[in-house]
C-alpha positions, 0 to 999 in steps of 0.5 A: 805948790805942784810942779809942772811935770818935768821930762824926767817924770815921764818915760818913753819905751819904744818896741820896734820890729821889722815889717818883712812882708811889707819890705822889698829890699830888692828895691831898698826899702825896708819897713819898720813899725815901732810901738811907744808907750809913754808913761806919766809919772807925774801928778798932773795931767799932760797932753802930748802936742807935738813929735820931732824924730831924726831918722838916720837911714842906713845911707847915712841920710836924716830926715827930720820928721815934725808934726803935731801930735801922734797917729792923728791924735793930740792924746791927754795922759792922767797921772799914773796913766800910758798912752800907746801907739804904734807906727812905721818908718821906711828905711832905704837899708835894713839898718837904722836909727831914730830918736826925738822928743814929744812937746807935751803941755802941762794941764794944769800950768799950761806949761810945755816941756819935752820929752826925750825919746832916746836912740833906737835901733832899727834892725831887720833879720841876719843884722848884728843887734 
């Protein structure tokens, strides 16, 4: 009997990057992209409903940010498949940190489960890494 997909058999890499000309720090505010790419490992096909992230900025604010899907789409990754998107935060200083969870839901049992997405840096230039 197959097992719904569990955290563990899907990973998440995240490449962020500061967006210089898109930046303005004269008026704090500091542009990032960053690029997930979600890995299914499992042997069921999954869906990705839904993403929660908490931004810290570099004030020490969160903002807590949910929506359903990613980039306008509720993408379905086979086994074996990634899926890979890239978006932008806006930090009031050139030092960050985001982290968060996917909702996703087993096709096959229907089931949801999350996903962890483990802290990032967001750094821009001259910033210790």
């Amino acid at each position: 009997m197959d097992v719904a997909p569990q955290s563990k058999e899907v990973h998440v890499d995240v490449e962020p990057a500061y967006c210089d000309d898109e930046s303005s720090p004269e008026e704090k505010r500091y542009v990032f992209s960053y690029t997930i790419t979600v890995h299914n490992h499992s042997r069921h096909s999954m869906q990705l409903m839904a993403r929660h992230w908490s931004i810290t900025q570099s004030s020490g604010q969160v903002q807590e940010v949910r929506g359903k899907g990613v980039v306008g789409q509720q993408p379905m990754i086979g086994p074996g498949q990634t899926f890979r998107y890239t978006s932008r935060a806006i930090l009031d200083g050139p030092v960050g940190v985001m982290e968060g969870a996917f909702t996703c839901v087993d096709t096959v049992t229907q089931r949801p489960f999350e996903v962890p997405v483990a802290p990032f840096r967001l750094a821009g230039p001259n910033q210790v890494h």
